[in-house]
C-alpha positions as CSV (number, residue, x, y, z in Angstrom):
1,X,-21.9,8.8,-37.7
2,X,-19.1,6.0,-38.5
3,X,-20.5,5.1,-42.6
4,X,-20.2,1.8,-44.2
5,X,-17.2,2.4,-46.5
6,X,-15.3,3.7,-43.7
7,X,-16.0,0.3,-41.3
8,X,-15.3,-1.9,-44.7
9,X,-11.6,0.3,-45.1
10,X,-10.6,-0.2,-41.4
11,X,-11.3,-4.3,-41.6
12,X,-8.7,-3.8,-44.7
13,X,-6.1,-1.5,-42.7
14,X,-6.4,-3.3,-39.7
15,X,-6.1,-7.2,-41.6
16,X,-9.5,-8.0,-39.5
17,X,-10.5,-11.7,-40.1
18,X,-13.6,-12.2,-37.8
19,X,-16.5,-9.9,-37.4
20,X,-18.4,-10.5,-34.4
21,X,-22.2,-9.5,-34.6
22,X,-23.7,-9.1,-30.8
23,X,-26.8,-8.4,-29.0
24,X,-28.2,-8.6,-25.7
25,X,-30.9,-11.2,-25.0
26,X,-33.4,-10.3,-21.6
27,X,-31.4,-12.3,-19.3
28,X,-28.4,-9.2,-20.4
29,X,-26.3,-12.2,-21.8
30,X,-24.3,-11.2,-24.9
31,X,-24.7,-13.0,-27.8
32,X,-23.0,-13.4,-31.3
33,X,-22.5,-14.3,-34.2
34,X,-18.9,-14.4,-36.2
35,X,-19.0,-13.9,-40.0
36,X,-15.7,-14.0,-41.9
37,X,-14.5,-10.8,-42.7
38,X,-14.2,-11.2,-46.0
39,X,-17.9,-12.2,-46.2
40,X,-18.6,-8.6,-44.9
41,X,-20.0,-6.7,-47.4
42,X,-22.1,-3.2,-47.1
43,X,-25.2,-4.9,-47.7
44,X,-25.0,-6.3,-44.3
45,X,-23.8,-3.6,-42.5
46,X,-26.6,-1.4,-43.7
47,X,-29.8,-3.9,-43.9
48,X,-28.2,-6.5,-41.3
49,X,-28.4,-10.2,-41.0
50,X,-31.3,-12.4,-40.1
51,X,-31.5,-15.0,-37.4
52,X,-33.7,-17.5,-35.7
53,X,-35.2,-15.4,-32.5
54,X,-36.6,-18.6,-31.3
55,X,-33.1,-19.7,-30.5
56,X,-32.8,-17.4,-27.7
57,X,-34.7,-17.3,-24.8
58,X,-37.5,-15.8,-24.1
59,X,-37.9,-14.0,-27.3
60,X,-40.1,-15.5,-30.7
61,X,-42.2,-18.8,-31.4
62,X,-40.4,-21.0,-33.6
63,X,-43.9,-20.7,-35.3
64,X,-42.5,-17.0,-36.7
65,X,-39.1,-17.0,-35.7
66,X,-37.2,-14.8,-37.6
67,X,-35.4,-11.4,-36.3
68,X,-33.0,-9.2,-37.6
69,X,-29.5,-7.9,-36.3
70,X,-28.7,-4.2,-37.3
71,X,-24.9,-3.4,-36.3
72,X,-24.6,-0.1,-34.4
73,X,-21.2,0.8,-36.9
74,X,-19.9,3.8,-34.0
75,X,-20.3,0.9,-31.8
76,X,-17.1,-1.2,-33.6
77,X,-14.3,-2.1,-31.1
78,X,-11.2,-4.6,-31.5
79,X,-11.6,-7.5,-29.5
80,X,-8.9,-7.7,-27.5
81,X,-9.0,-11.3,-26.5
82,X,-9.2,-13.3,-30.0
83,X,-6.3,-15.4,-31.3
84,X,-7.2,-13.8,-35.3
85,X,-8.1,-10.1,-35.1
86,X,-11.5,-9.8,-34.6
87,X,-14.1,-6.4,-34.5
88,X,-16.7,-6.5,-32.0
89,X,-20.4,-4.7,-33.8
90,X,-23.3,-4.3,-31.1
91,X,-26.2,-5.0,-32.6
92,X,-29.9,-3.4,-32.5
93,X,-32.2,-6.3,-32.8
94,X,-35.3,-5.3,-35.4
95,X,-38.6,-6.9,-37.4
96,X,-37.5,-7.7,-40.6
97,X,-40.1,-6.2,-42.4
98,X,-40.5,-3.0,-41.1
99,X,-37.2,-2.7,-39.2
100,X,-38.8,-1.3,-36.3
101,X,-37.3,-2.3,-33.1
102,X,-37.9,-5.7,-31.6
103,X,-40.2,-4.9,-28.7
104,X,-38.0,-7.7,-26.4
105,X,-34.8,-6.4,-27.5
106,X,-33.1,-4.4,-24.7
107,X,-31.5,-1.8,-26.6
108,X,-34.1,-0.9,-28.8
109,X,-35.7,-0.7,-26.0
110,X,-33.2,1.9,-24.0
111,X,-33.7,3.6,-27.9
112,X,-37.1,4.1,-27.0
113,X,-36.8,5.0,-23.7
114,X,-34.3,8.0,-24.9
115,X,-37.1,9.3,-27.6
116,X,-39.4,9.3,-24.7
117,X,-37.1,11.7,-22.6
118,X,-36.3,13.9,-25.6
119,X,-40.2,13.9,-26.6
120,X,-41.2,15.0,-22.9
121,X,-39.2,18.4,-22.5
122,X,-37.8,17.8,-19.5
123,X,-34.1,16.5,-20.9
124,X,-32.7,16.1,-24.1
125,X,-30.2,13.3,-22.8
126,X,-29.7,11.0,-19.4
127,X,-25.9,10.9,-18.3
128,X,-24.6,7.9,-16.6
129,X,-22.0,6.7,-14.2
130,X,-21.3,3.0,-13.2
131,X,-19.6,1.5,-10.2
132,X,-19.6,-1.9,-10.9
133,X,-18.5,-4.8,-8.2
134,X,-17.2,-7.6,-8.8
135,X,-15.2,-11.3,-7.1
136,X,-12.5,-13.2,-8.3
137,X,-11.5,-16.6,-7.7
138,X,-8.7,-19.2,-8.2
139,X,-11.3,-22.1,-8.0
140,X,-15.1,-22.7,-8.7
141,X,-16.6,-25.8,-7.6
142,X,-20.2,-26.7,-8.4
143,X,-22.2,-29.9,-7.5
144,X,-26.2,-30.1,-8.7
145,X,-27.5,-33.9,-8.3
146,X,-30.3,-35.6,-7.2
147,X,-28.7,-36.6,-4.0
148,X,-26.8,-33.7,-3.6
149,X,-25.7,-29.6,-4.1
150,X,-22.7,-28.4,-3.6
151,X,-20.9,-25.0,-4.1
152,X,-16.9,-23.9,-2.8
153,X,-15.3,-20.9,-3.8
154,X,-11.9,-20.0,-3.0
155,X,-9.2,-17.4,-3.3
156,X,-5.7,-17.5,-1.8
157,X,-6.1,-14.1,-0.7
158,X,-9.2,-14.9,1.3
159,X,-8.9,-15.3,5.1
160,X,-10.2,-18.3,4.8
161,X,-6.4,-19.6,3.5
162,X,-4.7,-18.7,6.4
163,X,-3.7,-22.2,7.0
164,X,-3.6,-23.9,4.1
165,X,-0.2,-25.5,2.1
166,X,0.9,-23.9,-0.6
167,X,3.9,-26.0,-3.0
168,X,5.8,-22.5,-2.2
169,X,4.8,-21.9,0.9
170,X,2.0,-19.9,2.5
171,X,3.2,-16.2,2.6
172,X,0.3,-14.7,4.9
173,X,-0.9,-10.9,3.8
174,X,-4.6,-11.8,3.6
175,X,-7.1,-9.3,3.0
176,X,-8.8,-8.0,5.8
177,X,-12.4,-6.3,5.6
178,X,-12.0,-3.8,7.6
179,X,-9.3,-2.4,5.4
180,X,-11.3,-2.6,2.0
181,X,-8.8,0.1,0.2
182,X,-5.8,-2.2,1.1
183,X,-2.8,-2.7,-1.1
184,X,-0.5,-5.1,-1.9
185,X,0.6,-7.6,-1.2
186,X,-2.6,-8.1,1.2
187,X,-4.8,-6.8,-2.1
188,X,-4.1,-9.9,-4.7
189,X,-5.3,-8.4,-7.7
190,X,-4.2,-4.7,-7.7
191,X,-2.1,-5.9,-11.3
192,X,-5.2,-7.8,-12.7
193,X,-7.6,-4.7,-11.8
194,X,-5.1,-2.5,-13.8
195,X,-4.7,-4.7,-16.6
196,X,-8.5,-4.7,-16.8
197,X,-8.4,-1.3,-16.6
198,X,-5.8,-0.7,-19.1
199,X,-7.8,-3.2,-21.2
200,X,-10.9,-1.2,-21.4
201,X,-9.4,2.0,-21.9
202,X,-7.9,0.5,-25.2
203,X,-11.4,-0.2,-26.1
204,X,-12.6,3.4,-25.6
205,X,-14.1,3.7,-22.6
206,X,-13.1,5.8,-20.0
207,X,-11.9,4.6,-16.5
208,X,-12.3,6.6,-13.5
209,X,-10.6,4.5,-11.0
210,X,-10.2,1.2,-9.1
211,X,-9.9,-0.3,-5.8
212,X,-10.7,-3.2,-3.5
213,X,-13.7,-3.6,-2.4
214,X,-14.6,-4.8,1.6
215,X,-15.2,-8.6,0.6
216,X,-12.1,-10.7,0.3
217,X,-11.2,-11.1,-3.5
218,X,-13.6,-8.3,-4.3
219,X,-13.0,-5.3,-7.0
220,X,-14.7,-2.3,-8.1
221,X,-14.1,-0.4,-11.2
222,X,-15.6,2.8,-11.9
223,X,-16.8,4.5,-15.2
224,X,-17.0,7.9,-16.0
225,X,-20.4,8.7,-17.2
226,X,-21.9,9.0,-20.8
227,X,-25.4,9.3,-22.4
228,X,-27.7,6.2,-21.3
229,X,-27.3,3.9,-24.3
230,X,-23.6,4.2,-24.6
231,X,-23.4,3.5,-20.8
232,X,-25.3,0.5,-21.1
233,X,-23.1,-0.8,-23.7
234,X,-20.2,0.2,-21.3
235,X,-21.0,-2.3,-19.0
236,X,-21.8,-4.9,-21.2
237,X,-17.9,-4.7,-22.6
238,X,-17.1,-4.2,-19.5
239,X,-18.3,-7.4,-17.8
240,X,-16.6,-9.2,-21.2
241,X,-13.1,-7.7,-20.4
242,X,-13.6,-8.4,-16.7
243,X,-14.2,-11.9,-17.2
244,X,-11.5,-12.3,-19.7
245,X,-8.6,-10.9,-18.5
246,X,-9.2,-12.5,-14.9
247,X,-9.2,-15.7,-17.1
248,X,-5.9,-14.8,-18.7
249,X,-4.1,-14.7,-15.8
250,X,-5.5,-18.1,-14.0
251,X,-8.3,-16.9,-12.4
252,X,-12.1,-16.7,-12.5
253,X,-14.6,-13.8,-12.0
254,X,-18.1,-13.3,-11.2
255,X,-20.9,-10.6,-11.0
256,X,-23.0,-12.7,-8.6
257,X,-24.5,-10.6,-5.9
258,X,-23.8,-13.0,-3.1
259,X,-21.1,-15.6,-4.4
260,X,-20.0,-16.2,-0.4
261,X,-21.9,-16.3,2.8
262,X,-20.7,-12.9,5.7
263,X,-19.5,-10.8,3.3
264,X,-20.4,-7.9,1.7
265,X,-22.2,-8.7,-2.0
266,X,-21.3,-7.3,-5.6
267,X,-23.1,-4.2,-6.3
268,X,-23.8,-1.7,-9.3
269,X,-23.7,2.2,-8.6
270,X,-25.5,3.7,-10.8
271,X,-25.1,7.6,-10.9
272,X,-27.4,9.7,-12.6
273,X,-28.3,12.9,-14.0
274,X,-30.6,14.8,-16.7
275,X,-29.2,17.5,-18.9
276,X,-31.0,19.4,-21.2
277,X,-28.9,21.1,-23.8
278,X,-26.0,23.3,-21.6
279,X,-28.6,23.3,-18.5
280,X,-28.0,20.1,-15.5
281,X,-31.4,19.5,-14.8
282,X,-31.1,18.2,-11.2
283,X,-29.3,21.5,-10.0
284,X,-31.0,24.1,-8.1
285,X,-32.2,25.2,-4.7
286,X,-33.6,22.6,-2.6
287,X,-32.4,20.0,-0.4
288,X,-28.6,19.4,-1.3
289,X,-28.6,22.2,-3.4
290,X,-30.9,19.9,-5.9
291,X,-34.0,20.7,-8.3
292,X,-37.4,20.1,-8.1
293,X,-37.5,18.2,-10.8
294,X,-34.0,15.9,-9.0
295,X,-36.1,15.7,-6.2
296,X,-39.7,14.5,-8.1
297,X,-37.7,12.0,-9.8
298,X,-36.2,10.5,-6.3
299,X,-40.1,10.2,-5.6
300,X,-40.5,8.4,-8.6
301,X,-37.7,6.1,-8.2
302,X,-38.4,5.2,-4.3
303,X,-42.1,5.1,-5.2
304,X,-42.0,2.1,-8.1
305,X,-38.6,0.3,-6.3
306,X,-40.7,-2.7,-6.2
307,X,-41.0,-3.0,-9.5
308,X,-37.1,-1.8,-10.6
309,X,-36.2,-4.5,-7.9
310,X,-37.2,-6.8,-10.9
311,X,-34.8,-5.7,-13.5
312,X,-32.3,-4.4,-10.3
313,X,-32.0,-7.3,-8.6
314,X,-33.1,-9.6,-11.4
315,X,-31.7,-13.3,-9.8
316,X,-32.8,-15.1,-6.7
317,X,-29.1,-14.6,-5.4
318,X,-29.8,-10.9,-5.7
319,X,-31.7,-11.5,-2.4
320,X,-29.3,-12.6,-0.5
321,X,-27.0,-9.2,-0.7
322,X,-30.4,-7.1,0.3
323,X,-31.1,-9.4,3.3
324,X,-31.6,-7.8,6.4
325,X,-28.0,-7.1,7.7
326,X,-26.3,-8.3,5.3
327,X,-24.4,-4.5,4.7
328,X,-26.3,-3.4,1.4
329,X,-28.3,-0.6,1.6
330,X,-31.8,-1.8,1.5
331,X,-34.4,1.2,3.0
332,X,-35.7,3.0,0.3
333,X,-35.1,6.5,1.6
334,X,-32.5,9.2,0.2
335,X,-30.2,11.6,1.6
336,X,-26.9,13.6,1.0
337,X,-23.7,11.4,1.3
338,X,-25.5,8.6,3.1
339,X,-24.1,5.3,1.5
340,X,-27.2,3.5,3.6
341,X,-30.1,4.8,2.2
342,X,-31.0,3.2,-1.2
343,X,-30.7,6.6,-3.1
344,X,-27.8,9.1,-2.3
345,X,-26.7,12.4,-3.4
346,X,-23.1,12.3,-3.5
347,X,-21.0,15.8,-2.8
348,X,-20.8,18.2,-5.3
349,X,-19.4,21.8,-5.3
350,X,-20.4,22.8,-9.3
351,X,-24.1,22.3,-10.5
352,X,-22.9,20.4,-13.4
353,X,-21.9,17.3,-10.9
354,X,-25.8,17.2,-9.2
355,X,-26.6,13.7,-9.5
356,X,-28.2,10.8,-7.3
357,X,-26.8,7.5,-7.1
358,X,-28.8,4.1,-7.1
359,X,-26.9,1.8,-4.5
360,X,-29.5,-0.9,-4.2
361,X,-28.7,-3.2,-7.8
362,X,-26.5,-5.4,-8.7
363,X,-24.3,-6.3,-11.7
364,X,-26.7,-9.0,-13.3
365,X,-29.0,-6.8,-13.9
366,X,-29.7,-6.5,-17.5
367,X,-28.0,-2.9,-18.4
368,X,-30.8,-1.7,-21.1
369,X,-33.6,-2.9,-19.0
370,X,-32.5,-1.4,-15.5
371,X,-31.3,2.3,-16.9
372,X,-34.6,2.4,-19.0
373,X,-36.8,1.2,-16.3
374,X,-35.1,4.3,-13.6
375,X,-35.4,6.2,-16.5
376,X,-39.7,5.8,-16.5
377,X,-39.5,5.8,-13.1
378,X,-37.9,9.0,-12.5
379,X,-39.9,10.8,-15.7
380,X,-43.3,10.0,-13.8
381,X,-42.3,11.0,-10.5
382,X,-41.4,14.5,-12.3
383,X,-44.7,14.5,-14.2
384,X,-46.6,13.7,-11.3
385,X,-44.5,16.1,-9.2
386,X,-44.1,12.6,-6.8
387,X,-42.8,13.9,-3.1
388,X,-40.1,12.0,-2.2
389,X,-40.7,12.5,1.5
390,X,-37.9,14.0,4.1
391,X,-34.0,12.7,3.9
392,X,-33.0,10.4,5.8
393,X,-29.7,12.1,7.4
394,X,-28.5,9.1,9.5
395,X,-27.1,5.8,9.4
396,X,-29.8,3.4,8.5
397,X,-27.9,0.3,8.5
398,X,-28.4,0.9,12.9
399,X,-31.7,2.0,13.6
400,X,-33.6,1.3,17.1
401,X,-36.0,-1.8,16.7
402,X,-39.2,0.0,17.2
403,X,-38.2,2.5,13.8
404,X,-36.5,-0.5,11.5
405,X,-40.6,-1.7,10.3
406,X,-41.7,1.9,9.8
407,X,-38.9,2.4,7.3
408,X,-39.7,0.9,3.8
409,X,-37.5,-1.7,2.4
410,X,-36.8,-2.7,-1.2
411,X,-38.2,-6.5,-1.9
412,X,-37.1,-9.8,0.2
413,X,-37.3,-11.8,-3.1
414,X,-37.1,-12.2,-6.6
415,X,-41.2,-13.0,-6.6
416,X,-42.3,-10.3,-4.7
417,X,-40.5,-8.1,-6.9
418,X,-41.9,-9.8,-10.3
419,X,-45.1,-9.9,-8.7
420,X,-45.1,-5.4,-7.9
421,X,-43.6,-5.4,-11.7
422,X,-46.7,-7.6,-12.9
423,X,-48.6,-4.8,-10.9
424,X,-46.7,-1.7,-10.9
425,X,-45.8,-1.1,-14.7
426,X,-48.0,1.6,-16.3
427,X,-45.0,3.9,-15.8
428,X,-42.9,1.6,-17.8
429,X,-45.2,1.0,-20.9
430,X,-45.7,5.0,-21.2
431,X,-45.0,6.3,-24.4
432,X,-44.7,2.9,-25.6
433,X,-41.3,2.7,-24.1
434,X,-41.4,-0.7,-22.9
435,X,-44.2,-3.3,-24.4
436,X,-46.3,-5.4,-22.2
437,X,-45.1,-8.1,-24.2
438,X,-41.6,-7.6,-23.4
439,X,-42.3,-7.6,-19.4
440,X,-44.6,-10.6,-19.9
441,X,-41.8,-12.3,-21.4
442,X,-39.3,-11.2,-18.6
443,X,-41.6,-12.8,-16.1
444,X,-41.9,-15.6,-17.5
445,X,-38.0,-16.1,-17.7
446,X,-37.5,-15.0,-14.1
447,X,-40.1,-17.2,-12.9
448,X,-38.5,-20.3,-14.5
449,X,-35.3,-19.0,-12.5
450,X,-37.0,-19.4,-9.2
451,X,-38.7,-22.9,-10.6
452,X,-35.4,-24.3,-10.7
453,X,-34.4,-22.7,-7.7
454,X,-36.6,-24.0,-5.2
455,X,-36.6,-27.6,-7.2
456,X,-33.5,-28.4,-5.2
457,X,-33.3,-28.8,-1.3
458,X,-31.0,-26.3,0.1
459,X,-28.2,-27.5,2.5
460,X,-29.2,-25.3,5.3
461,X,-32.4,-26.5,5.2
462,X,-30.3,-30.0,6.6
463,X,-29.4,-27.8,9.1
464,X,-32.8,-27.1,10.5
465,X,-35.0,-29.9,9.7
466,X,-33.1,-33.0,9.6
467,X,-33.1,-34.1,13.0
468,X,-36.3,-32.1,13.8
């Protein structure tokens, strides 16, 4: 455990001049705040720094307002995109008074959610992989008035360009989908990809690979998996450096699930597995060479899906990647290998790689919030022995007609999925992992989402009604 001295002696080795204090508001925005270093003392790094929690949203009434931020010091990592050298802290949000953690504070709430596992015998720690999606663009145009809504997107390396005037000339190699592992010069950002990659290794975390993904313009990265907390972290640095280094070389980037129309959306893999001490929890002797226990908590998942849609697939864009046909996998079925079913068992030869991977959410989800909530959803299916039903062993994404409505499907939109949370969340609020405060709260936020949403008229609603 990284002590204060030690954190106080590398901001003097290392001539650090900003500190940046961060946390994650419900939404899974970062936020900060930047003290001077030299204002830094080891008061502050053990009793941390108050703030006003009615600033953010969703979180306190101005009426009692104020909230603590605890730094996590093993979470310290340069910054690697300030002008002065700056130290990123990630921050545990907590009551002042008793120091207990915030009940709508994400991470406290993946804290809780990691007692609760260790508290239940079944696995002293949850290991996580991510495969996170991703566009990126040369231009972003967006137009919200009263009179009109607009949106264009556009890379050069989409198909789209193929006749468009460059000042140096149009030199062809577009992508083309049905070569999603291309490389260059029909992949564009191969360099960028690397340099992102590069980028996060620097900062500690350990990248498995990269590639293009099918969409034009689209990347995945993939992270080799640690213990639940530190994964969700992952991401969140993740999506910073993403974002950042695509800006420093002229470009733009975006998690959105959907950010263009006949392609393939942005999703997040998430790969998981149980260990208790030396023992992998999810290997044994059933299907796929899986446990019991693997195979309860594939019940669990695919029976409360409704309700992880809502954290998931947390924006009303999210919808529009799990629309029928639209190439995400959407039934909520599992099987070995199969990238259509919403829950697949990838290969593995050695028991120490059993793990199932999530393929139906995306990278807005809130990273605390969705690994806790598959967390509880797994943990009841195992304590209520859940039966996950029989595999699905073929391609789901081309059933007959009369067997596409017998299948079960994850949610159409973002209400029906905050609507099964508002019902389905006993399993979540177990142990006192997640409050009912906390998903009140997230409701609430959503719901104003989808207020603001349906506010404005949509321009293929033009389409079918003007003239009708």
């Amino acid at each position: 455990m990284a002590e204060p001295a030690d954190l106080l002696e590398r901001l003097r080795q290392e001539e650090i001049q900003t500190v940046d204090f961060r946390f994650t508001d419900l939404r899974g925005r970062w936020q900060r705040f930047g003290f001077q270093a030299a204002s830094v003392a080891e008061r502050i790094l053990t009793e941390g720094i108050m703030f006003d929690g009615s600033a953010v949203p969703g979180w306190r009434d101005v009426s009692q307002s104020d909230l603590m931020l605890v730094p996590d010091l093993a979470s310290a990592v340069r910054d690697p995109f300030s002008a002065q050298p700056s130290l990123i802290l990630i921050c545990d949000v907590v009551e002042p008074g008793s120091r207990v953690g915030y009940e709508r504070c994400p991470r406290a709430t993946a804290a809780r959610a990691i007692a609760h596992l260790a508290a239940s015998g079944i696995a002293d720690r949850a290991m996580i992989g991510l495969e996170t999606a991703f566009h990126v663009f040369d231009d972003v145009r967006v137009e919200v008035r009263m009179n009109e809504a607009a949106w264009r997107v556009d890379a050069e390396e989409g198909p789209y360009n193929g006749a468009t005037r460059y000042d140096l000339g149009n030199a062809g190699h577009r992508y083309a989908p049905s070569a999603p592992y291309a490389v260059p010069p029909a992949d564009h950002s191969s360099d960028l990809r690397a340099e992102i990659a590069s980028v996060l290794r620097a900062a500690g975390l350990v990248v498995q690979q990269h590639h293009h993904d099918p969409a034009p313009s689209q990347g995945e990265i993939n992270l080799l998996a640690s213990p639940l907390a530190q994964a969700a972290d992952s991401l969140q640095l993740y999506k910073y450096v993403v974002q950042n280094v695509a800006g420093s070389y002229g470009k733009t980037a975006t998690f959105m699930a959907k950010p263009m129309a006949g392609v393939a959306g942005a999703g997040l893999e998430i790969q998981a597995a149980l260990w208790q001490r030396d023992r992998p929890v999810f290997a044994g002797h059933g299907y796929a060479d899986l446990s019991d226990q693997c195979l309860h908590f594939i019940g669990g998942v695919l029976q409360h899906a409704h309700a992880l849609n809502a954290f998931a697939n947390p924006t009303t864009n999210s919808y529009r990647r799990l629309a029928p046909g639209a190439g995400a996998p959407r039934h909520l079925a599992y099987a070995a290998l199969n990238r259509s079913a919403a829950v697949r068992l990838p290969f593995a030869a050695r028991p120490e790689d059993k793990r199932i991977e999530l393929r139906f959410p995306d990278p807005l989800a809130n990273p605390y919030l969705l690994l806790t909530a598959v967390l509880m959803a797994g943990l009841d299916g195992i304590a209520n022995k859940t039966d996950p039903g029989e595999p699905m062993d073929r391609n789901l994404y081309d059933l007959p007609p009369e067997q596409v409505d017998e299948l079960p499907t994850v949610c159409r939109t973002l209400q029906q999925a905050l609507d099964a949370l508002d019902r389905d969340r006993a399993f979540l609020t177990e142990g006192e992992v997640m409050a009912d405060d906390l998903i009140d709260a997230y409701i609430r936020l959503k719901q104003d989402e989808i207020d603001a949403v349906e506010r404005v008229p949509h321009p293929v609603e033009f389409q079918l009604y003007y003239s009708a």
